[in-house]
DOTORMAR-515282 format. One line per 5 residues: number of its first residue (from 1); for each residue x, y, z of C-alpha. Coordinates in steps of 0.001 Angstrom, whole numbers. Example, Ala and Ser with C-alpha at 12.3 -4.5 7.8 and 13.67 -1.06 7.14 Angstrom:
residues 2
1	12300,-4500,7800 | 13670,-1060,7140
This chain:
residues 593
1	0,0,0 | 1073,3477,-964 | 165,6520,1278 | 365,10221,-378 | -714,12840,2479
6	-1786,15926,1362 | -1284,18793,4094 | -2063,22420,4164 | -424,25811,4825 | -875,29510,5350
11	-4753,29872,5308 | -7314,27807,5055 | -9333,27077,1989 | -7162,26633,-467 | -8324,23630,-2454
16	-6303,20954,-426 | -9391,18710,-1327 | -9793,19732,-5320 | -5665,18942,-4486 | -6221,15476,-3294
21	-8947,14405,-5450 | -7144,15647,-8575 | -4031,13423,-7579 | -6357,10296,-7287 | -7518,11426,-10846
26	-3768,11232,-12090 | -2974,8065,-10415 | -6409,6471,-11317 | -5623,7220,-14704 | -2218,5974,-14897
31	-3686,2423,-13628 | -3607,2336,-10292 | -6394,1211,-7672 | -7329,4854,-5489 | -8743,5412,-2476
36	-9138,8165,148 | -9685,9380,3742 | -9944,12650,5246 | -8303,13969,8526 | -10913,16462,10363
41	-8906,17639,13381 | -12113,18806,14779 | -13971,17200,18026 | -17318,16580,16562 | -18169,12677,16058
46	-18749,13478,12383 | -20235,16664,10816 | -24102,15635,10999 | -24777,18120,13604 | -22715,21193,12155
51	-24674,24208,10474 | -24204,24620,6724 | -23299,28330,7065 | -20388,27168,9473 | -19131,24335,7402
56	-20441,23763,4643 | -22513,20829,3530 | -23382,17684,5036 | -22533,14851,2259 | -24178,11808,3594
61	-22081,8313,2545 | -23727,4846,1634 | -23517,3568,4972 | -25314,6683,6380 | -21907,8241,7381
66	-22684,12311,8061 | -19129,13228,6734 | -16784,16351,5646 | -17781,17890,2138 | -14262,16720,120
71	-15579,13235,563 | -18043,14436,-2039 | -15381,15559,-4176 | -13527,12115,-3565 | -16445,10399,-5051
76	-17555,12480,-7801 | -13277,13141,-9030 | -12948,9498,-8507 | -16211,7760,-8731 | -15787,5724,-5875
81	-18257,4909,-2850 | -16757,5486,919 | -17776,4852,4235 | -17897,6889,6940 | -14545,5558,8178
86	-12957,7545,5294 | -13773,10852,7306 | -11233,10533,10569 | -12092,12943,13647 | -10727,13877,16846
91	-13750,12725,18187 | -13938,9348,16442 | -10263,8987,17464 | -10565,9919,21235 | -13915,7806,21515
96	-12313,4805,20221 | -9132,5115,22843 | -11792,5498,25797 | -14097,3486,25105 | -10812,1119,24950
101	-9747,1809,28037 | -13559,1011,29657 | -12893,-2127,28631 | -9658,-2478,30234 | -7957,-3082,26684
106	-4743,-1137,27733 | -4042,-3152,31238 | -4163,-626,33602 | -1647,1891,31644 | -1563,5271,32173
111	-3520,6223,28615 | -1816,8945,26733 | -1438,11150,23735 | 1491,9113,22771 | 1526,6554,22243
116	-2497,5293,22465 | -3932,8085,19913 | -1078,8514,17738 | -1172,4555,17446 | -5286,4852,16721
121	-4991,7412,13880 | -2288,5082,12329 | -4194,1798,12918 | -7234,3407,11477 | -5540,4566,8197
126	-4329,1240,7778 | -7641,-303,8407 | -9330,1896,5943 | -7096,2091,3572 | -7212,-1588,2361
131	-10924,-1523,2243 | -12498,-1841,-1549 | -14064,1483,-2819 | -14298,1114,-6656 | -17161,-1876,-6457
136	-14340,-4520,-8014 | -13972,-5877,-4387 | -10220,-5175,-5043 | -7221,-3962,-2843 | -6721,-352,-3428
141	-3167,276,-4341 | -2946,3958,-3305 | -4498,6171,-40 | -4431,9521,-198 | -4821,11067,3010
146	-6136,15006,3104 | -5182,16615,6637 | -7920,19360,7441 | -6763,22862,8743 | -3532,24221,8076
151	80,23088,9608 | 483,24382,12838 | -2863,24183,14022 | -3306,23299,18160 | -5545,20580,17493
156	-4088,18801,14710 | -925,18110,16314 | -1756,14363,17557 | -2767,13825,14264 | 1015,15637,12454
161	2450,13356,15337 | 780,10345,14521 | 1801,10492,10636 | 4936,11283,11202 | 5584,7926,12620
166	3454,6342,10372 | 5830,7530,7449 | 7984,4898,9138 | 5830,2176,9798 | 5091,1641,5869
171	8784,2799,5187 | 9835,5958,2884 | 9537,4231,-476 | 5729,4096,790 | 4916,7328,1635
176	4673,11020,-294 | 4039,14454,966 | 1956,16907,-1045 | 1947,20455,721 | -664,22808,-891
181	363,26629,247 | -615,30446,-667 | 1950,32057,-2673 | 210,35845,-2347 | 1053,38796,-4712
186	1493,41940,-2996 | 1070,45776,-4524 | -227,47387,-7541 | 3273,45766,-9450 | 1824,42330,-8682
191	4953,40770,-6957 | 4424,36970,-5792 | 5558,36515,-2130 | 7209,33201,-1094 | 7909,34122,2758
196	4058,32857,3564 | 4794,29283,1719 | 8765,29103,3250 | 7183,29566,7018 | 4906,26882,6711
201	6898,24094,4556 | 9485,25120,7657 | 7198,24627,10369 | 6255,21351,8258 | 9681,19982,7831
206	10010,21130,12067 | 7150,18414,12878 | 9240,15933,10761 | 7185,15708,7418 | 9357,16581,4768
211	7082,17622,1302 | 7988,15955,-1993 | 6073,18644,-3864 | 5097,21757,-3342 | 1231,22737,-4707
216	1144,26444,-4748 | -2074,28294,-5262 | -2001,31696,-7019 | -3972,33512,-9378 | -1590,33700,-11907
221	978,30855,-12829 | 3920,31286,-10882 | 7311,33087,-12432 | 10533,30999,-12753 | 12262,32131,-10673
226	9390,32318,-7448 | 9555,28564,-8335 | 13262,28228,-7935 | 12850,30121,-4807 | 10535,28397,-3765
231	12854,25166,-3963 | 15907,26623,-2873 | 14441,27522,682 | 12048,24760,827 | 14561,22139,54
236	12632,20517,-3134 | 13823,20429,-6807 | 12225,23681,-8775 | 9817,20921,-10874 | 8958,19567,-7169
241	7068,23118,-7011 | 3765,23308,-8703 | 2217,25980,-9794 | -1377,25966,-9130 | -3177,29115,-10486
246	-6906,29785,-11322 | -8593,27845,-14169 | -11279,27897,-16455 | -13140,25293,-14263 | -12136,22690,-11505
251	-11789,19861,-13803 | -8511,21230,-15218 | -6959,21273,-12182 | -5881,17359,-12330 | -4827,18226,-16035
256	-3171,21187,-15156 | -850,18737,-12876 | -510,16252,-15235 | 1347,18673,-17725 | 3343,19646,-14343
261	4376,15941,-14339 | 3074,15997,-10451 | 2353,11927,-11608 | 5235,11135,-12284 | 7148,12556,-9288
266	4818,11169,-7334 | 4992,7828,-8914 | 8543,7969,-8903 | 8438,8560,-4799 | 6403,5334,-4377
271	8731,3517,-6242 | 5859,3065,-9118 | 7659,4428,-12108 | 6306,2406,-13951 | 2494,3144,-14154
276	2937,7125,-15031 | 3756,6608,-18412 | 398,4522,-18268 | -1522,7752,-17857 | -4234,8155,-20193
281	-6558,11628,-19388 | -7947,11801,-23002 | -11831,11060,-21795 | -11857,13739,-19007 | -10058,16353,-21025
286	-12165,15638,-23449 | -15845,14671,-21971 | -15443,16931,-18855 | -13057,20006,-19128 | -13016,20973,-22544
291	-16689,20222,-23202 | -17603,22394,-19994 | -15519,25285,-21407 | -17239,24481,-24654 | -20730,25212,-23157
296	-20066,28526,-23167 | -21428,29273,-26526 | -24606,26662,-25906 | -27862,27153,-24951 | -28646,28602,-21103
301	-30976,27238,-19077 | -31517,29415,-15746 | -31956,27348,-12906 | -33234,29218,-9959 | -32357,27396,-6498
306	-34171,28634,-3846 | -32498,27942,-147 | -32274,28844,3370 | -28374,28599,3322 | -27679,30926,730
311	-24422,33112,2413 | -22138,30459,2137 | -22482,28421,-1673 | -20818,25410,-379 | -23899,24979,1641
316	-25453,23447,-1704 | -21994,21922,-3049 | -23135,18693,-4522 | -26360,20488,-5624 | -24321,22936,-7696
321	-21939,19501,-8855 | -25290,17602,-9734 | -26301,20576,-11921 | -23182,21138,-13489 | -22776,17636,-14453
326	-26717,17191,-16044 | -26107,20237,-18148 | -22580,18144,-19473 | -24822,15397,-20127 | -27538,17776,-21921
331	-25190,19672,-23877 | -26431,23162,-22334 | -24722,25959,-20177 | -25976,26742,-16745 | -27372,29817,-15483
336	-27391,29287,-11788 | -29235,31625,-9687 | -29235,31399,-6206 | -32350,33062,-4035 | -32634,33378,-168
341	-36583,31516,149 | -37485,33875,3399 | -37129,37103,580 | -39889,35368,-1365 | -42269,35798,1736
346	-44477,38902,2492 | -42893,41830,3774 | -43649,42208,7402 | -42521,44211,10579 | -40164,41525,11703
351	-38810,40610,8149 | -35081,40199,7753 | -35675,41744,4406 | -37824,44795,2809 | -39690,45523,321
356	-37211,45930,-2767 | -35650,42745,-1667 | -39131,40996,-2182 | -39840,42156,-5805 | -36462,41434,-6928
361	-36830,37300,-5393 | -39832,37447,-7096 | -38994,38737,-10456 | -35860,36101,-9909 | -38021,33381,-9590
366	-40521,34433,-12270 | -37467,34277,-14837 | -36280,30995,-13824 | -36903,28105,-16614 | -36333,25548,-14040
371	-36517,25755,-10211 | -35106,23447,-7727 | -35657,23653,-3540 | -33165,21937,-1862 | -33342,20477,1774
376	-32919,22008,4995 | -34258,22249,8272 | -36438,24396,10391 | -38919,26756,9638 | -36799,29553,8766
381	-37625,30584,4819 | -40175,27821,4512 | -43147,29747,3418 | -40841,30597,306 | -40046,27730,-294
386	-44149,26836,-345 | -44510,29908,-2393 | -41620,29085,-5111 | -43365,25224,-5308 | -46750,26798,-5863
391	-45361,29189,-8643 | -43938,26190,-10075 | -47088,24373,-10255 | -49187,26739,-11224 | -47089,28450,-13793
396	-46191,24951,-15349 | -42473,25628,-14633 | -40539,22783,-14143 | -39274,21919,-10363 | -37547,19506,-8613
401	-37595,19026,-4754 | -35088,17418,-2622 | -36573,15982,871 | -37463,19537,2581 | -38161,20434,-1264
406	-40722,17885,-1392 | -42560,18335,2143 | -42748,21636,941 | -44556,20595,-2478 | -47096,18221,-738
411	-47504,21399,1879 | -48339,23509,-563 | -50756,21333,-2700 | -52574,20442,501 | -53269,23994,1088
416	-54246,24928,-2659 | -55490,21862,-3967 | -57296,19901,-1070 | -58501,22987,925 | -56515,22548,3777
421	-55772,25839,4810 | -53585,24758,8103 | -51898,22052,6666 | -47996,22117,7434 | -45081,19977,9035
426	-44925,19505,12626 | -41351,20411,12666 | -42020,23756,12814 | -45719,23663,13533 | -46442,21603,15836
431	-49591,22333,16596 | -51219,21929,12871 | -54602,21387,11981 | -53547,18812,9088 | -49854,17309,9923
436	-49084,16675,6351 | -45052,15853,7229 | -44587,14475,10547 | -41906,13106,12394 | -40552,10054,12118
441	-41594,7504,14951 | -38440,5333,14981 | -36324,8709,15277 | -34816,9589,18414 | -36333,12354,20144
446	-33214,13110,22518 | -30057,12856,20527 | -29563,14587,17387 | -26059,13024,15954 | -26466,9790,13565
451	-29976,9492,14403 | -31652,10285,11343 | -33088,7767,8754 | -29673,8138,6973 | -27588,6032,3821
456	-28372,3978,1064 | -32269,2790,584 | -34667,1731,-1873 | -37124,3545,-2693 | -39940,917,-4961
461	-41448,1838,-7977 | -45529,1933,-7821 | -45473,2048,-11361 | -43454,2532,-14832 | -45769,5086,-16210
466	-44164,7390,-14605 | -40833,10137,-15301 | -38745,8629,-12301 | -38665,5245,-14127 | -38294,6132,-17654
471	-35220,8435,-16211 | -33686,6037,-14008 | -34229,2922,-16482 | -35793,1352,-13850 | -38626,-1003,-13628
476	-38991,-1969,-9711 | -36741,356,-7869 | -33732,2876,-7487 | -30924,3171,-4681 | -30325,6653,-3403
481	-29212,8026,-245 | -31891,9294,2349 | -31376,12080,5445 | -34413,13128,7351 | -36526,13117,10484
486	-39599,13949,8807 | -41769,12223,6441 | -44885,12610,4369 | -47965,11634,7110 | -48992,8618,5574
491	-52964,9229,6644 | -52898,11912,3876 | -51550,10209,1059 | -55025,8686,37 | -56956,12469,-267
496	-53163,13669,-1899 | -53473,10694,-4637 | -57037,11418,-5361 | -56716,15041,-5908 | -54284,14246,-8563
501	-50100,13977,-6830 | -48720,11041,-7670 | -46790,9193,-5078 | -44684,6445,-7771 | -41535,5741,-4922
506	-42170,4395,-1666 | -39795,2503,868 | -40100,-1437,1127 | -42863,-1276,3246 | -45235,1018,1126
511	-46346,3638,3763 | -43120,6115,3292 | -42961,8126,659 | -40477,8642,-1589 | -40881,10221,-5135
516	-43849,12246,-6127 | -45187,13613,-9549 | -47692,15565,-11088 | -49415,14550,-14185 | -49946,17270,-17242
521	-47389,19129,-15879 | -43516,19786,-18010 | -41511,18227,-15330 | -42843,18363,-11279 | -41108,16120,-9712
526	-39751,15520,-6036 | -37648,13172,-3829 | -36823,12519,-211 | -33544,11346,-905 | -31185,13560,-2157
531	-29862,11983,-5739 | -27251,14662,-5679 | -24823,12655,-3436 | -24542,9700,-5722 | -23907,12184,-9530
536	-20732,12031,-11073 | -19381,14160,-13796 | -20057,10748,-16608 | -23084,9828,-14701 | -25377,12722,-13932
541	-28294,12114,-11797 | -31244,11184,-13263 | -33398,13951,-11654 | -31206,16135,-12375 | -30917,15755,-15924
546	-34732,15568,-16082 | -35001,19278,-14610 | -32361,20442,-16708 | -33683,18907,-20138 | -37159,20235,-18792
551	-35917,23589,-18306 | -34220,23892,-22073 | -37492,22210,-23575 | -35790,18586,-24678 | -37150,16667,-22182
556	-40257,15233,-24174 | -37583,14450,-26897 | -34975,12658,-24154 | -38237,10931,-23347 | -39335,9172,-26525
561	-36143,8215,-27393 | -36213,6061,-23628 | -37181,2749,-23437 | -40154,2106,-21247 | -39113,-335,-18349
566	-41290,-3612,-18540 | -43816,-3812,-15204 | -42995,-7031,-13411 | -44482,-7411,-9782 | -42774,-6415,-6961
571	-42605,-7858,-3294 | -43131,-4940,-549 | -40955,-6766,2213 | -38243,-8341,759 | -35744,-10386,2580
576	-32994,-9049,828 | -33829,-5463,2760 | -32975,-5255,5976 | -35845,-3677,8956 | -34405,-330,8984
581	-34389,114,5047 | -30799,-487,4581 | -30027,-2661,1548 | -28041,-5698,2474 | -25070,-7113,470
586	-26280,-10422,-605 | -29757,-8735,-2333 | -28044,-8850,-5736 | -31291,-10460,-7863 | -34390,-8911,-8806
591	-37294,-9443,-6065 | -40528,-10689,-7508 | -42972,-13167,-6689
């Protein structure tokens, strides 16, 4: 096994993960087997229970894992499926050690920093590391290990400590340091500064990790002779410094290395010199960067996303991804628009926003040729969020809700179309005349972290007349990854049906929703998963695409041009699912009577 550890200096933020992922890209492409874990020096568990304003999204794993955003761009650079053991905490690590020492695992030793965590961390890159991603069942060959924060942080020192030794528990030949840095430019004259990037590979090289290359990000490609700076104080060779400057879009960056020859150093460190001249990055230069730049001159489609989270855009990260990689698979350019859902509401006395702010959401939304409502949680923004859904139905716009995006759209068509002037979720209105969403009963009611219906699950097809199944290609079911407390109240669902939503997806049991449509409508459609953890830049999400062809008129066309899946029937409780929805590994066959 072959460890490459990507660390960070100077500030924050500077693309260590678009770093690591891109050098799985360059090693995946040169042959080798990739896999990846991220370092979170932070005390939180995981990052279920962390704001999106604060830290970005949530990106939920197979296995439920609540993990660190890069593991999203893991996946998607990649195409791999983790676990939640690829995101490493503090917390994980100190829970494991005292729960350990509970048990009376370390004999009555006095349990310390060093040796009992650093030997944890190790042990658990180890462990992970050798665990299949790729769905071959195969070894990976290479780990590459991201280290949140930057060096020199307080609380990532166990974990600098712990990989220092572990550099000699696989042996040199086995190990590679990647340090991404700042190089600023100062003044009106545009001067790069080095003195930020020296400080920190010396601080580095202090904790006894010694870089093998040096990623420096810039706006501009870096001058010679910053570079041989660069290597003369930071003890590399001047092509051991890589120049990594703003491009056109974030697939280049892995290409943008490869013409560096990052691979091949890098290969050459692990003592696999012979797999970069392997490398073959023809199909995503050509299928993903070039044809993104290329969309430039296409047709726009403007996609109006309407959230509560709307300060911070990596709040909606895989959204944006999922988007980005329908409108590759559509051939159009994206017009992204994103629009806080509490401007959308009335103007009041106690309104965050005023009046001007109003008009403008709404003459936002009434220009958008597709909308989409992402999830969330709380009651803050809702009634927008109601609002935007009604527009969408009424107007015949096309929309697509993700799980608060589709309590919303069963809110809303409650109140309008069944009469139900009360009708809301419980979440934030408790009190409601008709509880259309409600919360979960098997959902704990005192602990917040890891209890929510959470991972992998399959939702059941009702039917194959339907858009879900002639987008998916699927006659009996798809597998998408679920988190939520609340659900649609199951009483409801018989007035909902009649009145004209469909409800084609529900879990294995047939009283939880999971897909809904509207008939005679250009594309309404809504999920309680959220299909945009599982889209990849070669495989956009089905949903996804179907908004986006929708929204640039081509979805009728996309349609007839589908095969129509074949109805076969389906058993509701299969053994091959597992009580709490999960799908176990040995349900491999279709289930029918």
């Amino acid at each position: 096994m072959k460890y490459i550890l990507v660390t960070g200096g100077v500030v924050s933020g500077l693309g260590k993960g678009v770093t690591a992922s891109s050098i799985g890209v360059l090693l995946k492409a040169c042959g080798l087997r990739v896999t990846s874990l991220k370092i979170d020096p932070y005390l939180n568990v995981d990052a279920g229970t962390m704001s999106p304003l604060e830290h970005g999204e949530v990106f939920v794993l197979d296995d439920g894992g609540e993990a660190d955003l890069d593991l999203g761009n893991y996946e998607r650079f990649l195409d791999i499926s983790l676990s939640r053991n690829n995101n490493l905490t503090t917390g994980k690590v100190y829970q494991a050690v005292i729960e350990r020492e509970r048990r009376g695992d370390y004999l009555g030793k006095t349990v310390q920093v060093v040796p009992h965590i650093t030997n944890e961390i190790q042990d658990w890159i180890e462990r992970v590391a050798h665990v299949p991603v790729d769905g071959t069942g195969s070894i990976p060959e290479v780990c590459v290990i991201e280290l949140g924060g930057t060096v020199g942080d307080i609380e990532s020192m166990p974990f600098i400590e712990a990989l220092r030794q572990f550099q000699f528990r696989v042996g040199s030949g086995n190990f590679c340091v990647v340090h991404v840095s700042l190089v600023p430019v100062i003044g009106a004259v545009g001067e790069q500064k080095t003195k930020p990037t020296q400080h920190s590979v010396s601080t580095l090289r202090s904790l006894g990790l010694n870089p093998s290359l040096l990623a420096c990000r810039s706006s501009e490609p870096l001058n010679q002779s910053v570079r041989e700076k660069l290597a003369s104080f930071c003890h590399v060779a001047p092509e051991q410094v890589l120049t990594m400057h703003d491009v056109s879009n974030i697939w280049r960056v892995p290409l943008m290395l490869q013409d560096q020859g990052a691979h091949t150093t890098i290969c050459s460190v692990l003592g696999l010199g012979a797999s970069a001249p392997k490398i073959d990055m023809q199909r995503w230069k050509t299928g993903i960067a070039d044809k993104w730049d290329s969309l430039r001159e296409a047709q726009a489609v403007k996609i109006v996303l309407v959230g509560k989270y709307v300060e911070l855009m990596d709040a909606y990260l895989s959204v944006t991804k999922a988007l980005q990689h329908a409108c590759l698979a559509a051939s159009v350019k994206l017009d992204l628009e994103i629009l806080e859902s509490g401007d959308l509401e009335p103007v009041t006395a106690d309104s965050p926003h005023d009046e001007a702010a109003h008009q403008a959401a709404w003459a936002t939304l009434r220009s958008a040729k597709g909308i989409l409502v992402p999830g969330g949680f709380g009651g803050r923004g809702t009634e927008g969020k109601i609002a935007a859904a009604q527009y969408a139905r009424t107007h015949g716009v096309p929309y697509f809700g993700i799980c608060l995006g589709m309590q919303v759209a069963v809110i809303e068509f409650a109140r309008s179309v069944l009469g139900l002037a009360g009708a809301n979720s419980t979440e934030w209105d408790p009190a409601s005349p008709a509880p259309v969403v409600v919360f979960m009963p098997e959902i704990s009611t005192t602990h917040k972290g890891g209890t929510m219906r959470l991972g992998m699950r399959r939702t059941l097809l009702e039917t194959t007349d339907c858009v879900a199944a002639k987008l998916y290609q699927a006659e009996q079911w798809v597998d998408e990854r679920y988190r939520h407390r609340y659900e649609i109240n199951p009483e409801y669902v018989p007035q909902l049906e009649e009145a004209g939503m469909r409800f084609v997806g529900r879990d294995e049991t047939g009283s939880r929703m999971g897909i809904l449509e509207l008939r005679d409508h250009p594309y309404y459609v809504a999920a309680q998963f959220h299909p945009e953890f599982k889209s990849r830049p070669f495989k956009a999400s089905p949903f996804f695409l179907g908004l986006i062809l929708a929204a640039a008129g081509k979805l009728n066309t996309y349609l007839s041009g589908r095969a129509t899946p074949v109805t076969s029937p389906v058993k509701r409780q299969s053994p091959g699912v597992k009580a709490n929805g999960h799908i176990s590994a040995a349900f491999k066959t279709l289930v029918v009577e």
